[in-house]
C-alpha positions, 0 to 999 in steps of 0.5 A: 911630501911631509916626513909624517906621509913618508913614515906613513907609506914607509909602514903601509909597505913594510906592512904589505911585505911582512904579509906576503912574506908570513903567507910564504912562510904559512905556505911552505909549512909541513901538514902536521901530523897524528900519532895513533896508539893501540895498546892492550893493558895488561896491568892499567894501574901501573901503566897509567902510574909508571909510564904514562906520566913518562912517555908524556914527559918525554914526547913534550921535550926536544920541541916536537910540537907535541899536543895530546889530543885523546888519552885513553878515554872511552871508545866506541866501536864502529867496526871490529873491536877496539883496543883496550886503550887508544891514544892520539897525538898531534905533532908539527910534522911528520919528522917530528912525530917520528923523532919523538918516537925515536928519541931517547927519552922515550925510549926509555918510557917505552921500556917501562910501558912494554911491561904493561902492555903491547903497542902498536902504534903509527903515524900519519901526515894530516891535511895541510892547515 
């Protein structure tokens, strides 16, 4: 066999191994996860001066896989009454999501915003994608 078929074969194979080890990979992943906000404002000004540039800041450090996905935009209700402002935020997993929360950097973002509001907010493990 040539040297040009062995280095064709050679990297068909790696190829091949590569694939099967990314498809590994792609399946042992964490579902992600969805961070629900609730929050009543009381002084909307400065919640979104004070502690929303804050609590963003902090959520988008320590590589949590962060991603806001709905920040505060207009509601519509379905059933009951919503609240006055609803967030969601994506993260890598669960854990992730949680350590976020946790972390000290908002920690002392959620300082700030309980002085504007009152929270209640949840996370949830999506589907697997």
């Amino acid at each position: 066999m040539s040297g040009e078929y062995k280095i064709a074969l050679a990297l068909i194979a790696g190829a091949a191994i590569g694939g099967s080890a990314v498809q590994a990979l792609h399946a042992k992943a964490s579902p992600p996860a969805y961070v629900v906000g609730e929050v009543d404002v009381t002084n909307h000004d400065a919640f979104v001066k004070e502690y929303v540039p804050v609590a963003m800041k902090a959520l988008g450090k320590g590589g949590f896989g962060y991603k806001a996905i709905a920040v505060g935009g207009k509601t519509a209700a379905i059933e009951g009454a919503p609240p006055k402002r609803i967030v969601i935020n994506a993260f890598d997993s669960l854990d992730q999501a949680v350590a976020a929360y946790r972390s000290a950097a908002y920690k002392d973002a959620e300082k700030i915003g309980n002085k504007y509001g009152t929270f209640r907010i949840y996370a949830v493990e999506g589907l697997s994608r």
